[in-house]
Biopython code that builds the backbone (N, CA, C, O; Angstrom):
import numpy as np
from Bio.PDB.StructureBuilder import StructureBuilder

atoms = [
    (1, "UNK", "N", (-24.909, -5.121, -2.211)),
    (1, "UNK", "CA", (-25.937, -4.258, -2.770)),
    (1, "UNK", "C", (-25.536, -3.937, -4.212)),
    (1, "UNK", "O", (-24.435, -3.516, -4.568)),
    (2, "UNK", "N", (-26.624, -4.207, -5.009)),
    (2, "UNK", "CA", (-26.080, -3.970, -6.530)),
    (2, "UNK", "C", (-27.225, -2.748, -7.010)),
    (2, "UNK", "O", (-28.440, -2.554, -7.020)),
    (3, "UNK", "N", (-26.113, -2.173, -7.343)),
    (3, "UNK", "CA", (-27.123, -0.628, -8.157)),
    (3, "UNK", "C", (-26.930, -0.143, -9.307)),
    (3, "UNK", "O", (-25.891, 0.439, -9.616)),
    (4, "UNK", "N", (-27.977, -0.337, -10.135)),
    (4, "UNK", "CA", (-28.293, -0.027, -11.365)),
    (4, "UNK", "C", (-28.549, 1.711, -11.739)),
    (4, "UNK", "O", (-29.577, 2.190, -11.261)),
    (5, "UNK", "N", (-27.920, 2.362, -12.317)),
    (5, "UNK", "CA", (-27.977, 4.035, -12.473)),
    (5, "UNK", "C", (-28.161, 3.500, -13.662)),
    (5, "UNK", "O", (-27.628, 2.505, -14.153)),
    (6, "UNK", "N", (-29.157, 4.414, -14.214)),
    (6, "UNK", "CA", (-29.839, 4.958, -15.470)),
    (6, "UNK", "C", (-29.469, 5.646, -15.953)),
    (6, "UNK", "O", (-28.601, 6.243, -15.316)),
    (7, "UNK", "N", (-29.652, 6.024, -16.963)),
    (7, "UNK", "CA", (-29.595, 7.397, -17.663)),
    (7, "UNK", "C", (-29.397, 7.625, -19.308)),
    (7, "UNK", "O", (-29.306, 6.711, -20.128)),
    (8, "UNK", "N", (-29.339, 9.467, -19.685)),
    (8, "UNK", "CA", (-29.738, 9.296, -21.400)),
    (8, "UNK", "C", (-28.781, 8.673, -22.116)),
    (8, "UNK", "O", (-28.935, 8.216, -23.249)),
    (9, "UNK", "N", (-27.717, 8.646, -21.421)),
    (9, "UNK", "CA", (-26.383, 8.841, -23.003)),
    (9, "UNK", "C", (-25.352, 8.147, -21.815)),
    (9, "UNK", "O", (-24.414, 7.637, -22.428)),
    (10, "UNK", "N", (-25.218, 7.980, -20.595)),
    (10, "UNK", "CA", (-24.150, 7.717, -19.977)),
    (10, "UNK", "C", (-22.617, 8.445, -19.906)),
    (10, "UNK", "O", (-21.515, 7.897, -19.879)),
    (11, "UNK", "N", (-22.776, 9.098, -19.897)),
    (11, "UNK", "CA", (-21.134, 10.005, -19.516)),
    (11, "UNK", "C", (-21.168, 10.570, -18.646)),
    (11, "UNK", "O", (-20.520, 10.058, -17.733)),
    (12, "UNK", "N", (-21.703, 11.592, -18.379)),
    (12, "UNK", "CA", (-22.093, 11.978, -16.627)),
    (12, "UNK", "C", (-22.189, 10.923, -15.953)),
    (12, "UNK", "O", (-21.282, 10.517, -15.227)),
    (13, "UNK", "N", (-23.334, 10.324, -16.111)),
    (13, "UNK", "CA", (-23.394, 8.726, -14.830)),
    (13, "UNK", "C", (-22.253, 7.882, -14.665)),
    (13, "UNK", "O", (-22.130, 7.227, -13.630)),
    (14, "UNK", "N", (-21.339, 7.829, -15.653)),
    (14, "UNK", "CA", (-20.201, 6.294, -15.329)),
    (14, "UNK", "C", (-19.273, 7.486, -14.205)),
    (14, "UNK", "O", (-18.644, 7.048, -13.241)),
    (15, "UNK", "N", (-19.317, 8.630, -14.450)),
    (15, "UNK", "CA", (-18.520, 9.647, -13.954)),
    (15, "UNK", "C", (-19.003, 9.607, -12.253)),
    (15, "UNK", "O", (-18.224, 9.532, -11.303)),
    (16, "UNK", "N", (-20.609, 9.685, -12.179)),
    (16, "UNK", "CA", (-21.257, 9.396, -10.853)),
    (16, "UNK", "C", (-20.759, 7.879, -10.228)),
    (16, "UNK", "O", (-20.520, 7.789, -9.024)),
    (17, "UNK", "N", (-20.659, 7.028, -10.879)),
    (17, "UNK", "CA", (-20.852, 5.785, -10.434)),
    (17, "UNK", "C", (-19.022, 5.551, -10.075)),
    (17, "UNK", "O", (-18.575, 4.852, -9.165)),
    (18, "UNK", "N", (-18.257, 6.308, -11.020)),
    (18, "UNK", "CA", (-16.853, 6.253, -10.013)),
    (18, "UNK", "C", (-16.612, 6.769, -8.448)),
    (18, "UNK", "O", (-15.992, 6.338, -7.476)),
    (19, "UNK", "N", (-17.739, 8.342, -8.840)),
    (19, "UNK", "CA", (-17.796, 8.833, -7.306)),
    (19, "UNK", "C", (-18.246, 7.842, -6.175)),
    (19, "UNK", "O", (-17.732, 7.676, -5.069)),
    (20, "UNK", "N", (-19.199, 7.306, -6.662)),
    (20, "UNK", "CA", (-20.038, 6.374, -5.699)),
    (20, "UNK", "C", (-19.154, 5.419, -5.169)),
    (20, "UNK", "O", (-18.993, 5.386, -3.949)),
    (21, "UNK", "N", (-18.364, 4.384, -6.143)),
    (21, "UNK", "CA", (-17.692, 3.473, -5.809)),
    (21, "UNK", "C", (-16.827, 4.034, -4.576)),
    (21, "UNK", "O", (-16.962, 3.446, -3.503)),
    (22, "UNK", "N", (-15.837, 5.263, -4.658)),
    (22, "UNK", "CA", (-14.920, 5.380, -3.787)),
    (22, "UNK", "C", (-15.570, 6.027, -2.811)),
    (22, "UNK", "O", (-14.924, 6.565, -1.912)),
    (23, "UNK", "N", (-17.425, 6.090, -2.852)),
    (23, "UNK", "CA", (-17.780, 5.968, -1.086)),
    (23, "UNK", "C", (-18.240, 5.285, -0.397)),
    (23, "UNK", "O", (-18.848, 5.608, 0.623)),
    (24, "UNK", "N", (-17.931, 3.477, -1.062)),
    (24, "UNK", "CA", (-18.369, 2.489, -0.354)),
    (24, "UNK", "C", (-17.726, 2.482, 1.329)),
    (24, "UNK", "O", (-16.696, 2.910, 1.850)),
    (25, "UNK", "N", (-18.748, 1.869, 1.739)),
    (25, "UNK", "CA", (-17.975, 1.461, 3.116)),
    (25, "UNK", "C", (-17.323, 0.161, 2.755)),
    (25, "UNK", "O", (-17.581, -0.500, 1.748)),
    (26, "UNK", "N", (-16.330, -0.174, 3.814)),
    (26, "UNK", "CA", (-15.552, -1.775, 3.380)),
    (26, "UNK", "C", (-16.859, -3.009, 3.681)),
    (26, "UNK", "O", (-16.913, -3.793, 2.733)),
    (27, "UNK", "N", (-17.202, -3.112, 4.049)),
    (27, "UNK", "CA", (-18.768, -4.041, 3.988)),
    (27, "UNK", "C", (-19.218, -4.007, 2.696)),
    (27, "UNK", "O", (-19.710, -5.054, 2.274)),
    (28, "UNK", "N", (-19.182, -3.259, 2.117)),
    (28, "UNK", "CA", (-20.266, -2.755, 0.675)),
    (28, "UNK", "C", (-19.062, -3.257, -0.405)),
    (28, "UNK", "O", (-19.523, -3.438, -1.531)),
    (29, "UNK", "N", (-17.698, -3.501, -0.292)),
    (29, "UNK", "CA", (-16.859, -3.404, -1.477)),
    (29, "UNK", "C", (-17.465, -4.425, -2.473)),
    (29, "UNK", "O", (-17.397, -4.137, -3.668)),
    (30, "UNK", "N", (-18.068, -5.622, -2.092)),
    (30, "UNK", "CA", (-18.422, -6.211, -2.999)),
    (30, "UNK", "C", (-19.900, -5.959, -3.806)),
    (30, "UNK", "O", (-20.614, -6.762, -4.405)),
    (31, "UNK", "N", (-20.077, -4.241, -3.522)),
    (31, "UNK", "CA", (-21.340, -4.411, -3.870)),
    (31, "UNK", "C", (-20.990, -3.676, -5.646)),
    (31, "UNK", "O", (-20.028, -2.931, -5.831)),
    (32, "UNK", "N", (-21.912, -4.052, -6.712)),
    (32, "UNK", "CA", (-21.782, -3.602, -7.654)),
    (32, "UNK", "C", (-23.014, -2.689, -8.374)),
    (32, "UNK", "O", (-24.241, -2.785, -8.408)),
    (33, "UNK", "N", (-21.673, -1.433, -9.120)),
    (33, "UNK", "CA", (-22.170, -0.284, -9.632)),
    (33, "UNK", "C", (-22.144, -0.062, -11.013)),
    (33, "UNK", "O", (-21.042, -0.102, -11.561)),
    (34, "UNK", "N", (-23.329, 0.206, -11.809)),
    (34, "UNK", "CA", (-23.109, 0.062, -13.104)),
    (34, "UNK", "C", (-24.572, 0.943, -13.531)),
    (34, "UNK", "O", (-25.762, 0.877, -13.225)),
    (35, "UNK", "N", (-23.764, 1.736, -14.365)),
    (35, "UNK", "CA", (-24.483, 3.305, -15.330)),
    (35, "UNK", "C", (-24.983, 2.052, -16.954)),
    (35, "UNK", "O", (-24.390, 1.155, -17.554)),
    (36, "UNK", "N", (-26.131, 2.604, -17.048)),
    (36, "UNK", "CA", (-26.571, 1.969, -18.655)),
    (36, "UNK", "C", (-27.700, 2.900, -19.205)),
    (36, "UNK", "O", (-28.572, 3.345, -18.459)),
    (37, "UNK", "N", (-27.657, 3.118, -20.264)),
    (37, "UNK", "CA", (-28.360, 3.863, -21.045)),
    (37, "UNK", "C", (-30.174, 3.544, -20.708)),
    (37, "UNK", "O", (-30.356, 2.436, -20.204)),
    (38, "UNK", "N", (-31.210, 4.220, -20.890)),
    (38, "UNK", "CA", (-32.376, 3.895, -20.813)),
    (38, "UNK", "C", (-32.743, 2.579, -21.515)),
    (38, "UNK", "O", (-33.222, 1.582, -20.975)),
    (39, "UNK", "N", (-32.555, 2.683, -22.313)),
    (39, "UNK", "CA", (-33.028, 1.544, -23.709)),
    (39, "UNK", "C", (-32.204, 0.197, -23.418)),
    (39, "UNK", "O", (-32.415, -0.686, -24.249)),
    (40, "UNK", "N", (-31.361, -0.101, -22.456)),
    (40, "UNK", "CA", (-31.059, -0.956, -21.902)),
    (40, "UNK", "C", (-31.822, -1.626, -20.649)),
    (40, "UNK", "O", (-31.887, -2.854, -20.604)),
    (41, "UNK", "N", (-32.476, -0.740, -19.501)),
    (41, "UNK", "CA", (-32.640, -0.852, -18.688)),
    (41, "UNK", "C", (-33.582, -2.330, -18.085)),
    (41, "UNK", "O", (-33.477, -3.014, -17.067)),
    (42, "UNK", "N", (-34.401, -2.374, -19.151)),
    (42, "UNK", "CA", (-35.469, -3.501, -18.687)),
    (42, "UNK", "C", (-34.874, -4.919, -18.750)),
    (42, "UNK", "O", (-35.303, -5.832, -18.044)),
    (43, "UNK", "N", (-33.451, -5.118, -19.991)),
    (43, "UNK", "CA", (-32.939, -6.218, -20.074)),
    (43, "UNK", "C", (-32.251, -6.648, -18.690)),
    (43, "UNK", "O", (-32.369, -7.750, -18.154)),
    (44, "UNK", "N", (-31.329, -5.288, -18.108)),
    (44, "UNK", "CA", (-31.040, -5.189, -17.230)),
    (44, "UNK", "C", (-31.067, -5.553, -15.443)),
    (44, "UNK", "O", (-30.246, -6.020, -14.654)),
    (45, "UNK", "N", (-32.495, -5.049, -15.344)),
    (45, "UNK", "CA", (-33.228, -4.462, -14.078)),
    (45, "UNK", "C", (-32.862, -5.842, -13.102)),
    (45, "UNK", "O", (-32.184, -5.826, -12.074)),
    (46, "UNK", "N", (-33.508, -7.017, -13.733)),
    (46, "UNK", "CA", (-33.269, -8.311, -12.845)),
    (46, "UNK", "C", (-32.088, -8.353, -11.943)),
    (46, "UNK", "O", (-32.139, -8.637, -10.746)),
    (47, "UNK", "N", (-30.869, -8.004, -12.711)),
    (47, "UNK", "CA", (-29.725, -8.428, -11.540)),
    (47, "UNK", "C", (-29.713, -7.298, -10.648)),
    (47, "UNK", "O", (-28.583, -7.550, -10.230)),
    (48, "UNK", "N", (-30.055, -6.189, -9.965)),
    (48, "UNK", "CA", (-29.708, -5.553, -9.064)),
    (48, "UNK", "C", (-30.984, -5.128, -8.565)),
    (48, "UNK", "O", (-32.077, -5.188, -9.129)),
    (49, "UNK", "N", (-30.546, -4.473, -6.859)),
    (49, "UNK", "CA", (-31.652, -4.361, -5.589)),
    (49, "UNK", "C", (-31.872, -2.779, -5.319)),
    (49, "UNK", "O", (-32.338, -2.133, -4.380)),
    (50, "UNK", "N", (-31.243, -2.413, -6.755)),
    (50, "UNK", "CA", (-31.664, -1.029, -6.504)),
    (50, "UNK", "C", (-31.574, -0.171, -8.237)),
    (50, "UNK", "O", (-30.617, 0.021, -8.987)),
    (51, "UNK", "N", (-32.824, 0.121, -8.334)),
    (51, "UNK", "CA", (-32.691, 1.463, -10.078)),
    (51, "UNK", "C", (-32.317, 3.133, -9.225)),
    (51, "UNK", "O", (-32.895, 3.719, -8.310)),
    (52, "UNK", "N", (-31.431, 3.379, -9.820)),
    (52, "UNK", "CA", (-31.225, 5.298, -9.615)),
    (52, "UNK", "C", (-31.421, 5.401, -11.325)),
    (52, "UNK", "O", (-30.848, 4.809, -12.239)),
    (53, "UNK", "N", (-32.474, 6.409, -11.311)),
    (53, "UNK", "CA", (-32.502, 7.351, -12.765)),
    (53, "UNK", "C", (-31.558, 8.645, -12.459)),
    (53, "UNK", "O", (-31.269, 9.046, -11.332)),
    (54, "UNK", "N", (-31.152, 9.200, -13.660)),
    (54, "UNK", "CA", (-30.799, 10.411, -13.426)),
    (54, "UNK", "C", (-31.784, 11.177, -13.981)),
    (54, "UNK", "O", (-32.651, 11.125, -14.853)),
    (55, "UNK", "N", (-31.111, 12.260, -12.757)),
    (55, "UNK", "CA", (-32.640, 13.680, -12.822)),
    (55, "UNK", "C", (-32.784, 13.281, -14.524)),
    (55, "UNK", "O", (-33.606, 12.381, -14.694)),
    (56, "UNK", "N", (-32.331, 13.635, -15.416)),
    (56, "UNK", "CA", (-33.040, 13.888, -16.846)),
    (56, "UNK", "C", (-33.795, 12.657, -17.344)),
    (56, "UNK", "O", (-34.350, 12.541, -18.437)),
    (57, "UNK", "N", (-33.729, 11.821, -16.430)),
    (57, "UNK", "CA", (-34.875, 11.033, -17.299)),
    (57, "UNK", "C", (-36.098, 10.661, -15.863)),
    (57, "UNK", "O", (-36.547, 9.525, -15.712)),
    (58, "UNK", "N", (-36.531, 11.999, -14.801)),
    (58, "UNK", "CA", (-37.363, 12.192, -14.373)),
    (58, "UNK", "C", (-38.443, 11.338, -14.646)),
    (58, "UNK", "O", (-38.933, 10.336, -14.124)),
    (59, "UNK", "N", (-38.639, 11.971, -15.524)),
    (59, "UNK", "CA", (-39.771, 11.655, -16.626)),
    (59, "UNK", "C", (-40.286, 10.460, -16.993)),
    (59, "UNK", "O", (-41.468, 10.166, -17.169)),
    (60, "UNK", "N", (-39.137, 9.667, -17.116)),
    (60, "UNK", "CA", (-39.640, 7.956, -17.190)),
    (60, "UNK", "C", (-40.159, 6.922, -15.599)),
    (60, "UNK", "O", (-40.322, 5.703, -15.558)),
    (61, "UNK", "N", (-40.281, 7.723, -14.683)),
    (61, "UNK", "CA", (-39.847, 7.315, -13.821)),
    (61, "UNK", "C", (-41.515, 6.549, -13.463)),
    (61, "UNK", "O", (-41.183, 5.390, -13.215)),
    (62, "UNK", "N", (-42.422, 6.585, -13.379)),
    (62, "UNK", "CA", (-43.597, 5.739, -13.583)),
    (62, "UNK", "C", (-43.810, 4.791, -14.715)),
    (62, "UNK", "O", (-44.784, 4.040, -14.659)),
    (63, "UNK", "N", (-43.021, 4.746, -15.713)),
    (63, "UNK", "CA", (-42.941, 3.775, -16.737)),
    (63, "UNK", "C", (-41.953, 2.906, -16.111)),
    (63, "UNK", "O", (-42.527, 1.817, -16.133)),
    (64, "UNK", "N", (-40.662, 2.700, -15.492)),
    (64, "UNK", "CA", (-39.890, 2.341, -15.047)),
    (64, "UNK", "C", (-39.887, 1.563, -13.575)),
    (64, "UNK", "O", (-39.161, 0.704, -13.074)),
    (65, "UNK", "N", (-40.990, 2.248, -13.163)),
    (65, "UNK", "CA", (-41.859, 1.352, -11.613)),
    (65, "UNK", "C", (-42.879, 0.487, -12.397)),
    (65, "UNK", "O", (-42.906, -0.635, -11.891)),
    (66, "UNK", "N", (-43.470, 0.564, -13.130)),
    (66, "UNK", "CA", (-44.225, -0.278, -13.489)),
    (66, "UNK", "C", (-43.741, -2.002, -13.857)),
    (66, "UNK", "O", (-44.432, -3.016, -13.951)),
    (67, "UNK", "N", (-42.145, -1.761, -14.013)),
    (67, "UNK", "CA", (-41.364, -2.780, -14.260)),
    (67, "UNK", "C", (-40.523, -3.121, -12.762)),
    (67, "UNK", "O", (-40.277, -4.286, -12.452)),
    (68, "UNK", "N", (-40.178, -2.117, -12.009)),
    (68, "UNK", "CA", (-39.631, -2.599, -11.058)),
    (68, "UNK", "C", (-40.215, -2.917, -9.637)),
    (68, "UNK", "O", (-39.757, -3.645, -8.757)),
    (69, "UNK", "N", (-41.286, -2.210, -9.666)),
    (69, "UNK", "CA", (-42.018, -2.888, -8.344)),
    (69, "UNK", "C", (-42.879, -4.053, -8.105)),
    (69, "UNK", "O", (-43.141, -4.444, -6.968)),
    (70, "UNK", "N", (-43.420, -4.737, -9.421)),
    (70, "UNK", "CA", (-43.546, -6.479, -9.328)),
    (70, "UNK", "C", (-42.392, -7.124, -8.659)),
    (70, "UNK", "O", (-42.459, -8.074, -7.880)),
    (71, "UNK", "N", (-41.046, -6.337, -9.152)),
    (71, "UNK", "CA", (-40.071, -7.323, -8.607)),
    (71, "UNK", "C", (-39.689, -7.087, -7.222)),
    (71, "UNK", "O", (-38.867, -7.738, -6.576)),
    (72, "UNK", "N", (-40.457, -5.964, -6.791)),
    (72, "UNK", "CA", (-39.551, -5.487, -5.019)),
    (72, "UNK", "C", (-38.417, -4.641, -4.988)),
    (72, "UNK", "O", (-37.774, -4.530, -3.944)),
    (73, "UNK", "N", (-38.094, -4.017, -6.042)),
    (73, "UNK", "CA", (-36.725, -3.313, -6.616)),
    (73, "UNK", "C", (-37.312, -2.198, -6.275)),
    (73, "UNK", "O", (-38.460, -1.952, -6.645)),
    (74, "UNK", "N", (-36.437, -1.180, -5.347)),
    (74, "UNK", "CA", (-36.675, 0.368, -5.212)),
    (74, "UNK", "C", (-36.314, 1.088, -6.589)),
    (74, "UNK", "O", (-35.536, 0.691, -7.456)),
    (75, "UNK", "N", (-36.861, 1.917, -6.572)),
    (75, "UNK", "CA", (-36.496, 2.872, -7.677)),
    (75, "UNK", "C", (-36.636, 4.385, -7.361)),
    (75, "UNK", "O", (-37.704, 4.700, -6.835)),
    (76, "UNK", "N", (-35.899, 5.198, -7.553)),
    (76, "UNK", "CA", (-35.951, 6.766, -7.256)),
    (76, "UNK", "C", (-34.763, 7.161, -8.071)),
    (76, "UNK", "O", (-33.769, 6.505, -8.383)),
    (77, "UNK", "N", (-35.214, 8.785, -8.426)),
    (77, "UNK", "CA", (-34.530, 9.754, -9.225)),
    (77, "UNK", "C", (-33.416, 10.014, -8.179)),
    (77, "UNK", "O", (-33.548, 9.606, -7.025)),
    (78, "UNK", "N", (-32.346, 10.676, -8.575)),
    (78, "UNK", "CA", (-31.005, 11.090, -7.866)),
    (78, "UNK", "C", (-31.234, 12.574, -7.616)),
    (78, "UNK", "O", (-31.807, 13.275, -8.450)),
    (79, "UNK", "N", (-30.825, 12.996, -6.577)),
    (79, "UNK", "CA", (-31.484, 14.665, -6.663)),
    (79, "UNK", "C", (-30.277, 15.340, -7.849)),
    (79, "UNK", "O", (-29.108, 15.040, -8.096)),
    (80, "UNK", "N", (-31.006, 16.141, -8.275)),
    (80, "UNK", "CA", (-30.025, 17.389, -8.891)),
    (80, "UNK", "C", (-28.675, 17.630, -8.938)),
    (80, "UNK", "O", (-27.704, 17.498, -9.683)),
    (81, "UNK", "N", (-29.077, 18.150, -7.546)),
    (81, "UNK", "CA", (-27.452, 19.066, -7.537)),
    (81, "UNK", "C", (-26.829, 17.801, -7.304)),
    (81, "UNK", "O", (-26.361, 17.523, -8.408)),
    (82, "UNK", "N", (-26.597, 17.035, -6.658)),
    (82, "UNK", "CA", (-26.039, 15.420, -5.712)),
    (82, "UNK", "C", (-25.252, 15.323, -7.361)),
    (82, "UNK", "O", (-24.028, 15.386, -7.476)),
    (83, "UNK", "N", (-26.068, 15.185, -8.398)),
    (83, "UNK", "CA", (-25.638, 14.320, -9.172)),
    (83, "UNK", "C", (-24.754, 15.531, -10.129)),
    (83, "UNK", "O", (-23.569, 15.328, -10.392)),
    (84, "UNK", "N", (-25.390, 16.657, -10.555)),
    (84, "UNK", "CA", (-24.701, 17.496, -10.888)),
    (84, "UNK", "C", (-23.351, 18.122, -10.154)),
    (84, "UNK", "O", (-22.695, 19.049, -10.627)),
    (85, "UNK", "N", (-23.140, 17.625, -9.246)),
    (85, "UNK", "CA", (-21.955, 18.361, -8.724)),
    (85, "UNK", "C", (-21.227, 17.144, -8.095)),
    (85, "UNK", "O", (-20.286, 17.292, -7.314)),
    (86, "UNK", "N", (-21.802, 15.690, -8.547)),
    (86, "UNK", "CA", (-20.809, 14.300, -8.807)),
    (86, "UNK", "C", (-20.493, 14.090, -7.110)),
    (86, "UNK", "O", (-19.376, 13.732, -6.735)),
    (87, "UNK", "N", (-21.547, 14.341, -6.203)),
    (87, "UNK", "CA", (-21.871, 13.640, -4.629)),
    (87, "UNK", "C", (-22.173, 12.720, -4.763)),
    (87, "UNK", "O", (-23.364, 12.429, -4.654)),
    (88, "UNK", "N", (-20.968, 11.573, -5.148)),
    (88, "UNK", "CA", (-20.715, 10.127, -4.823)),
    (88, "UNK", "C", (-21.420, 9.666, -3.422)),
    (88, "UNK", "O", (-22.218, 8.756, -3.202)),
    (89, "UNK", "N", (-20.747, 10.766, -2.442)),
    (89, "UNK", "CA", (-21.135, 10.449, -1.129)),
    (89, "UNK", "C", (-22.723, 10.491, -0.498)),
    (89, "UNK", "O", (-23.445, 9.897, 0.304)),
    (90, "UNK", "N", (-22.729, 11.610, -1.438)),
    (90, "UNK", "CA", (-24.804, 12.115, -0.999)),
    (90, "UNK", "C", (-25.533, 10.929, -2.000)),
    (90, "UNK", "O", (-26.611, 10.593, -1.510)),
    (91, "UNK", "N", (-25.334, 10.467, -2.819)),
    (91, "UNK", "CA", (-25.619, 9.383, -3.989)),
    (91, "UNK", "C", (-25.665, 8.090, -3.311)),
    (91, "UNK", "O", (-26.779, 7.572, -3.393)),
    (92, "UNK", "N", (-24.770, 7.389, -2.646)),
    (92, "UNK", "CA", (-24.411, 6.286, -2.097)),
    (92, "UNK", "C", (-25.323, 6.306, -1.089)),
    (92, "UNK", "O", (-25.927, 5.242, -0.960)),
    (93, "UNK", "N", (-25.752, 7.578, 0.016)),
    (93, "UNK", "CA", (-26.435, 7.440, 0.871)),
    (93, "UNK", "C", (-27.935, 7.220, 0.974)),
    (93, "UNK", "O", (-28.581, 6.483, 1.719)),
    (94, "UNK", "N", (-28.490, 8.473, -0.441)),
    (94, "UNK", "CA", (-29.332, 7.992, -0.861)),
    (94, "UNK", "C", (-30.004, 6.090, -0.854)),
    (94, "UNK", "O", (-30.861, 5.362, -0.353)),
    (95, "UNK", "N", (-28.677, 6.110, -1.952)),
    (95, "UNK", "CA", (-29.153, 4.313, -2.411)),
    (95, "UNK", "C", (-28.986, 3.448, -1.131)),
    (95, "UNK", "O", (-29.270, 2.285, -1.415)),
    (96, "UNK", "N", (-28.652, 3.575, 0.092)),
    (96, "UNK", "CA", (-28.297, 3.060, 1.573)),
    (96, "UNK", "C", (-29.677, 2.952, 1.902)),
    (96, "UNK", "O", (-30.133, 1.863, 2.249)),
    (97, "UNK", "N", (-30.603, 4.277, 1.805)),
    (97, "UNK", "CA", (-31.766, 4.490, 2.539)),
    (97, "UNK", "C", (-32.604, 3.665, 1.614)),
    (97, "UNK", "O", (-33.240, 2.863, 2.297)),
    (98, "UNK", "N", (-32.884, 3.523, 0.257)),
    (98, "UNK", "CA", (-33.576, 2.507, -0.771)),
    (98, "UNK", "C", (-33.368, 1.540, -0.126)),
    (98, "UNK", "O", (-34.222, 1.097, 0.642)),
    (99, "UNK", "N", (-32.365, 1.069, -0.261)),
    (99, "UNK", "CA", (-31.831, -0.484, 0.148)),
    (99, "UNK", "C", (-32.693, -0.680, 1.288)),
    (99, "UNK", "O", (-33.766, -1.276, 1.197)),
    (100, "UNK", "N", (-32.153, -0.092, 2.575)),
    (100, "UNK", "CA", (-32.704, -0.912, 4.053)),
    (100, "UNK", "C", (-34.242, -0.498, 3.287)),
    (100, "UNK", "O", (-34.615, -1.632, 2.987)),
    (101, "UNK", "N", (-35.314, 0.415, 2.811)),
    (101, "UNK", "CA", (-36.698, 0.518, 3.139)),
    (101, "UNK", "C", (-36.854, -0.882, 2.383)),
    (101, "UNK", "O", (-37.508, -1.651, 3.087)),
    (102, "UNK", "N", (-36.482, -1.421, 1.241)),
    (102, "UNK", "CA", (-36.583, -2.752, 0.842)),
    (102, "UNK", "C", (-35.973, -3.599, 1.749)),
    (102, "UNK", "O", (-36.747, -4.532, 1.536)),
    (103, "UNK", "N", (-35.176, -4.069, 2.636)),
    (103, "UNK", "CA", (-35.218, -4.706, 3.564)),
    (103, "UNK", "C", (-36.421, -4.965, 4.338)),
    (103, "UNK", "O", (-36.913, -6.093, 4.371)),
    (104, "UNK", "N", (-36.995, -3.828, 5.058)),
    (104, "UNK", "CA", (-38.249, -3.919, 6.475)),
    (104, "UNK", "C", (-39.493, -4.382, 5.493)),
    (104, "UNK", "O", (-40.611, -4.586, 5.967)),
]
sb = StructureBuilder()
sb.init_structure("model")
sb.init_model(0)
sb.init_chain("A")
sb.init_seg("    ")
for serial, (resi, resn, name, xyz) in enumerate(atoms, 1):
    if name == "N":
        sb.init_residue(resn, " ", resi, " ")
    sb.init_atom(name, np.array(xyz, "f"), 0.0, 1.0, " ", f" {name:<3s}", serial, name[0])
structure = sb.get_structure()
């Protein structure tokens, strides 16, 4: 499972995306995690089966489906607090539940 986190400036998120990593399950180790600025994102989007925005860029988040759901790519905001208080674990689970609804 490869997951793409969004966001304005990236420093909080690479900070999320360490949490995340150390709550893979051993099945998942080969899955890859990677934080990139907005203005990157569209070059991006192709290689991975999942977009997380962070809460602050809410806001883009219908401009950002408009690009990822031609391709079948879930996309959803990270809740709040999860991300503000760096729940790797509540984060990972999230992106678990994306993943399988793109599976069925």
């Amino acid at each position: 499972m490869n997951i793409l986190l969004v966001c304005a400036a990236g420093m909080s998120t690479s900070l999320v995306v360490e949490k995340m990593k150390k709550a893979l399950k051993p099945e998942e180790a080969d899955s890859v995690l990677v934080a990139i600025p907005a203005e990157e994102f569209e070059a991006a989007v192709d290689n991975y089966d999942i977009v997380l925005l962070g809460p602050q860029l809410r806001f883009k988040k219908k401009e950002f489906e408009k690009i990822t759901q031609p391709k079948g790519i879930p996309l959803d905001v990270i809740n709040m607090v999860d991300y503000g208080t760096l729940r790797g674990d509540k984060i990972m689970e999230f992106a678990r539940q994306l993943y399988q609804q793109k599976s069925k």
